[in-house]
C-alpha positions as CSV (number, residue, x, y, z in Angstrom):
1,X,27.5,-10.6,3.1
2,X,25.5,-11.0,-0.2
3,X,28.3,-13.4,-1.4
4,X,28.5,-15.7,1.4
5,X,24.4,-15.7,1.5
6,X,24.2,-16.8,-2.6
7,X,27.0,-19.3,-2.0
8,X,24.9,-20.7,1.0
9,X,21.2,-20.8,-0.7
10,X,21.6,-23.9,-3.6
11,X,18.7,-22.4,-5.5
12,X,20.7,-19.3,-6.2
13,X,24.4,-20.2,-6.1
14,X,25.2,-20.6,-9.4
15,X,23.6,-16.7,-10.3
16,X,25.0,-14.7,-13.2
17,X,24.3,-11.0,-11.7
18,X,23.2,-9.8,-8.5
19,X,22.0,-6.0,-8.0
20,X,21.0,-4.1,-5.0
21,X,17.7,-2.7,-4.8
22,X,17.9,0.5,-2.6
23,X,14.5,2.1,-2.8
24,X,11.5,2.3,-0.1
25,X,11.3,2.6,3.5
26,X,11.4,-1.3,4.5
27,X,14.8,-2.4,6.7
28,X,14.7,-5.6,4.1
29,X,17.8,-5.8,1.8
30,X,16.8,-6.6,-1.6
31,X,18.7,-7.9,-4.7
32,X,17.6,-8.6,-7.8
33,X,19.2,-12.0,-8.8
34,X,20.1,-12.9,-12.5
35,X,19.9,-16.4,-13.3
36,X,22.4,-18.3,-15.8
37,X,20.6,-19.1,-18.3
38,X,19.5,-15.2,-18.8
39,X,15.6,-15.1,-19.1
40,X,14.8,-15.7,-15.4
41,X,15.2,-12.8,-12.6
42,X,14.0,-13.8,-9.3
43,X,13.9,-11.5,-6.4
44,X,16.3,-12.0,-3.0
45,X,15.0,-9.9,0.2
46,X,16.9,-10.5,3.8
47,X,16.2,-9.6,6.8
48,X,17.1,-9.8,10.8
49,X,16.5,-13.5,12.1
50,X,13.9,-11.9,14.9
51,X,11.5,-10.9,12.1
52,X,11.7,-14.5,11.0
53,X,7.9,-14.9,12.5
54,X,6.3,-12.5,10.9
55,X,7.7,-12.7,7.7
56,X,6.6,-16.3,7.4
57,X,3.4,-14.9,7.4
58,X,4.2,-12.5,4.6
59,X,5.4,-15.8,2.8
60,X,2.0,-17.8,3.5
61,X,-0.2,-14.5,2.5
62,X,1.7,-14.2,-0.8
63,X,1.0,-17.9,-1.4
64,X,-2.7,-17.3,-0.4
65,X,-3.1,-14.5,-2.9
66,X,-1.5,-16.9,-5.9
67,X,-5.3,-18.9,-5.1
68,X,-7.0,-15.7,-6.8
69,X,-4.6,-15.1,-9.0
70,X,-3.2,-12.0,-7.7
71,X,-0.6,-10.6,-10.0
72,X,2.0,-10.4,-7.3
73,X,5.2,-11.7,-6.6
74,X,5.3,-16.0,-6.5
75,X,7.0,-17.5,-3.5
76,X,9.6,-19.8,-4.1
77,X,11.9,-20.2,-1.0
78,X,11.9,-19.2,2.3
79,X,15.0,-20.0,4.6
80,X,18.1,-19.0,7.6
81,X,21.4,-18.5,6.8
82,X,23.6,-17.7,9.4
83,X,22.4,-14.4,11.5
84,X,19.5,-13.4,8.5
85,X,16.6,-15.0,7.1
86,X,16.0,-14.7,3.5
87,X,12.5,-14.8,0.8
88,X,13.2,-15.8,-2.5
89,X,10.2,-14.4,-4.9
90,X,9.9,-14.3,-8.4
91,X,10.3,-10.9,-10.0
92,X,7.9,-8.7,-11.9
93,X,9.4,-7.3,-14.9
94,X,9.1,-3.6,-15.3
95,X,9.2,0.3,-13.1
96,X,7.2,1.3,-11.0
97,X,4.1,3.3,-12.1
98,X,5.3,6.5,-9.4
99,X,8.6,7.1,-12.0
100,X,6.9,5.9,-15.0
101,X,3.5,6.9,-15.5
102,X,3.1,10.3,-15.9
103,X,5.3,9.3,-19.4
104,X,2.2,7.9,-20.7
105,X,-1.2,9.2,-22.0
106,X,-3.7,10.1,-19.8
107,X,-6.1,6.8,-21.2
108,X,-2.8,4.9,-20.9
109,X,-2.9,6.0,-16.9
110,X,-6.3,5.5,-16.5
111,X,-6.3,2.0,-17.8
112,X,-3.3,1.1,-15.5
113,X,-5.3,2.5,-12.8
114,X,-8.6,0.4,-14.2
115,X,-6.3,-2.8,-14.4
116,X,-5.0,-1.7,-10.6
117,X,-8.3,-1.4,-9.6
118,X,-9.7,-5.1,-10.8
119,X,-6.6,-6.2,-8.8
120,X,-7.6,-5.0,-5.7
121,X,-11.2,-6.5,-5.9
122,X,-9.3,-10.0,-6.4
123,X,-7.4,-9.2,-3.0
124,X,-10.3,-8.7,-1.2
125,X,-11.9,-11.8,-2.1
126,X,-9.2,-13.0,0.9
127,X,-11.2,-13.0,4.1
128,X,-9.5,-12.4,7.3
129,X,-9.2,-15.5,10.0
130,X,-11.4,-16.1,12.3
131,X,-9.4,-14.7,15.3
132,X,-8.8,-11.6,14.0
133,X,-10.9,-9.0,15.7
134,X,-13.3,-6.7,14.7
135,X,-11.9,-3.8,11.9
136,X,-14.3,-1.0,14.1
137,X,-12.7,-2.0,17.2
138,X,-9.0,-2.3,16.3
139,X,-10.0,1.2,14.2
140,X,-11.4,3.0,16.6
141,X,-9.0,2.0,19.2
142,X,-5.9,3.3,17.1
143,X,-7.3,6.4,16.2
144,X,-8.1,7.4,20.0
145,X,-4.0,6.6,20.4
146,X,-3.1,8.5,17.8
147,X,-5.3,11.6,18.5
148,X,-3.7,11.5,22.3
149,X,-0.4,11.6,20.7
150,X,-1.5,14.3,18.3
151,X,-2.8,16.6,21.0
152,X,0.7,16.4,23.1
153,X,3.1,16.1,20.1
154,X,3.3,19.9,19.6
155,X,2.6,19.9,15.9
156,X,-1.1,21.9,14.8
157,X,-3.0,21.0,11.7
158,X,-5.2,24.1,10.6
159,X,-8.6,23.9,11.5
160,X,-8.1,20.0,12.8
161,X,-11.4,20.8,15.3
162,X,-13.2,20.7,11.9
163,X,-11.5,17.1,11.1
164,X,-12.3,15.7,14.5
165,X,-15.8,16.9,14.3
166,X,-16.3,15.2,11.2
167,X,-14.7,12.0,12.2
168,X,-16.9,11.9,15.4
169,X,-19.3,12.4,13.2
170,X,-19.1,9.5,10.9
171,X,-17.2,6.7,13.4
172,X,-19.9,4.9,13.2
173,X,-20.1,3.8,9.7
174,X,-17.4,1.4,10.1
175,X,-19.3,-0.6,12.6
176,X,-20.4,-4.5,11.0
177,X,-17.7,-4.0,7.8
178,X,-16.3,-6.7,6.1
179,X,-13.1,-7.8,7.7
180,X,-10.6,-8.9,4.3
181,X,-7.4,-9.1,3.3
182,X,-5.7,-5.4,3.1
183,X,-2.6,-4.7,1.4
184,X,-2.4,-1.5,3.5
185,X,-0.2,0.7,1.1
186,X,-1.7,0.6,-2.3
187,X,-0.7,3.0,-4.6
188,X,1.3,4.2,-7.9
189,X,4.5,3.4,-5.8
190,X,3.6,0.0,-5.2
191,X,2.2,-0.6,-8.6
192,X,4.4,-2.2,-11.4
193,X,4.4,-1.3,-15.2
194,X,5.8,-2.2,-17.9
195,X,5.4,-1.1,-21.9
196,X,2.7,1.6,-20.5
197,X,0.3,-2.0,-19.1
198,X,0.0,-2.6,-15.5
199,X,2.6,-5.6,-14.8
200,X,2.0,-6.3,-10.8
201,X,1.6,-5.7,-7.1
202,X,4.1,-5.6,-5.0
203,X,4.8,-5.0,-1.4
204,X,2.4,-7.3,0.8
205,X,4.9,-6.6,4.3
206,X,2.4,-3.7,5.6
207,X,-0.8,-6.0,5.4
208,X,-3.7,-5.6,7.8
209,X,-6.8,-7.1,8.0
210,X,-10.1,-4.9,8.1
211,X,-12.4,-2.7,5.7
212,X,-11.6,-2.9,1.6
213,X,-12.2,0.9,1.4
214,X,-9.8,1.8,4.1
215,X,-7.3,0.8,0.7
216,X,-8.4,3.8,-1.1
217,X,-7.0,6.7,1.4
218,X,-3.4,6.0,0.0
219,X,-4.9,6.9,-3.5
220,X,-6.0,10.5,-1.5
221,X,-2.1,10.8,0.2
222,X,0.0,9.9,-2.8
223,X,-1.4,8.6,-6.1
224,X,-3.7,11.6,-6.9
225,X,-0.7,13.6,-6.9
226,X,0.9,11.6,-9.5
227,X,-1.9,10.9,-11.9
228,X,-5.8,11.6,-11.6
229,X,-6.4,9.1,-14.5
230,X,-5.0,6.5,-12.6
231,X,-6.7,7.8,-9.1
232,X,-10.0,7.9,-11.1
233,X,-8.8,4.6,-13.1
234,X,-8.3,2.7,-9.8
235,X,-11.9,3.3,-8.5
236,X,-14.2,2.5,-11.3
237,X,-11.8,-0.4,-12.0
238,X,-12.7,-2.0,-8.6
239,X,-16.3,-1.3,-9.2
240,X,-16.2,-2.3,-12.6
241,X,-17.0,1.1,-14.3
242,X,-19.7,1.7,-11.8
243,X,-20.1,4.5,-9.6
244,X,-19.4,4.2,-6.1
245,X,-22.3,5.4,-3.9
246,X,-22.2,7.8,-0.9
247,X,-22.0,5.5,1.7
248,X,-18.4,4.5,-0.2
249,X,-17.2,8.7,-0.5
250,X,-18.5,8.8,2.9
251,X,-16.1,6.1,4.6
252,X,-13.4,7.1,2.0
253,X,-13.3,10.7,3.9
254,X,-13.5,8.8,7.2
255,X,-10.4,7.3,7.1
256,X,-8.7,10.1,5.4
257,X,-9.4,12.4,8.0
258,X,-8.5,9.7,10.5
259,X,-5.7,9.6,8.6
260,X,-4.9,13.2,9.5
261,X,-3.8,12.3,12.6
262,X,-1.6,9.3,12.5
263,X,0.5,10.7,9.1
264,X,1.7,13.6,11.7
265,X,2.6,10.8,14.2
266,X,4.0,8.4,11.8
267,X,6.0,11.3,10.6
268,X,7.9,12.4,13.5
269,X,8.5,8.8,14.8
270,X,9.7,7.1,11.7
271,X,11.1,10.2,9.4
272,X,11.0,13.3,10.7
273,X,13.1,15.4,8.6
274,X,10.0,14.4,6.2
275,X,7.5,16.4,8.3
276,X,7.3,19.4,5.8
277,X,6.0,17.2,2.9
278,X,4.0,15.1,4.6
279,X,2.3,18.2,6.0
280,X,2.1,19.4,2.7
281,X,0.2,16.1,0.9
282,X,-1.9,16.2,3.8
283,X,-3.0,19.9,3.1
284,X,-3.7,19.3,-0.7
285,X,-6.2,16.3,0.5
286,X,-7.4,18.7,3.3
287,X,-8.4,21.3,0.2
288,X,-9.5,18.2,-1.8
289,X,-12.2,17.9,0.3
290,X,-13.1,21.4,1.5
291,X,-11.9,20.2,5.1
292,X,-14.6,17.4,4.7
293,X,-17.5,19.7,4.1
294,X,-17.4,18.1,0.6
295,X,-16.8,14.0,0.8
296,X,-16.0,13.5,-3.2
297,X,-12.1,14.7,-3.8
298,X,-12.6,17.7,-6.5
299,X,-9.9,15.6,-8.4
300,X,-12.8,13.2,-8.8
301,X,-16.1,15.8,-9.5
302,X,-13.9,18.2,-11.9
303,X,-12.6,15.3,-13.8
304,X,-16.3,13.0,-14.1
């Protein structure tokens, strides 16, 4: 399939090298593609032709972010051939900070992180459209699904009255937030390196549009448990080497605890033989926080 596809796309037809990416959880193939004259790679992805719609809004919002210079991916192409449609990006050299960090020095992490961080405020300089609703409605209105489905799924997280509470709690504070541009899964996984600098972003196809802080839970699931320094890194990056205030810790633990609740769902529907470790990255945030009767991470307090 890959062979009829390169003959078929001009800008790519006469390619050195193609190799299959196989990581993540996206149905997109991905290839890298080698170019002849050797010093440019850019980056193939396909997909099914009825996704064609949405990922031409992928493409526009990765051409959006090159206006604030985002260090992302560049779009080039965008096309059909035969039954699947097909993105050509440019490729940021490098790993990925989740296999390659912990290899470097904790300042070396924490300045990725810092880097990471100063990325993310650029994102969020990208306000949402005009038709888009509300982030408290389209919030609030998810998490009520999601604690339904929670409460007849069968599975029980310990003391989740205590994480309810606390949500119902503290719902409110999303009420008149900005509504920008989220990537919706930032963290050390989606974060490029290379020689021990922070390269890139990549991975725009799980955008949303809502609250910037809502971006920082995924540091809470999976980057904390990676590196601290670039957890910590990340934070005072975006508020350039400033500390966040309450009201930022407060939402921060909002959504996290929301967050409770639709990592169980999302679990069983999309991989349920992942269930145990998803439980168990939701249990170390769950101590992180005391159960939310502490709204700064102790990752964050023991290391300040």
């Amino acid at each position: 399939m890959i062979e009829t596809l390169l003959k078929q796309i001009p800008l790519i037809n006469n390619c050195k090298d193609v190799i299959q990416i196989k990581k993540g959880f996206s149905s997109d193939e991905k290839f890298i593609i080698h170019m002849n004259d050797g010093s440019k790679k850019l980056l193939l992805r396909t997909f099914k032709l009825e996704e064609f719609e949405s990922k031409k809004k992928e493409y526009s919002i990765l051409e959006k972010l090159q206006e604030y210079n985002v260090a992302c991916l560049q779009p080039i192409s965008m096309g059909q051939v035969g039954s699947r449609g097909y993105i050509i990006t440019s490729y940021i050299e490098g790993k990925d900070a989740e296999e390659e960090i912990q290899k470097y020095s904790e300042q070396e992490q924490f300045n990725i992180g810092f880097e990471a961080g100063k990325e993310l405020r650029k994102i969020h300089q990208f306000v949402a459209p005009i038709h888009v609703t509300s982030w408290h409605s389209r919030k609030e209105e998810k998490h009520k699904k999601y604690i339904d489905a929670y409460l007849s799924c069968g599975i029980r997280v310990e003391s989740d009255h205590k994480i309810m509470n606390f949500i119902e709690e503290n719902i409110h504070l999303m009420k008149e937030r900005p509504n920008v541009f989220q990537h919706d899964d930032f963290h050390v996984g989606n974060i490029i390196v290379n020689n021990k600098t922070f390269a890139g972003v990549i991975d725009f196809n799980r955008y949303d549009w809502g609250d910037p802080i809502h971006e920082f839970l995924k540091i809470g699931i999976f980057s904390r448990e990676v590196s601290i320094p670039f957890s910590i890194g990340q934070i005072k990056g975006y508020f350039n080497n400033t500390e966040p205030d309450e009201y930022f810790w407060r939402l921060y633990s909002l959504y996290l605890a929301m967050c409770v609740f639709s990592t169980v769902i999302w679990t069983l529907k999309t991989v349920p033989d992942n269930l145990t470790d998803m439980l168990d990255k939701v249990y170390t945030f769950l101590e992180d926080h005391d159960y939310f009767s502490e709204i700064k991470p102790k990752w964050y307090t023991e290391e300040i």
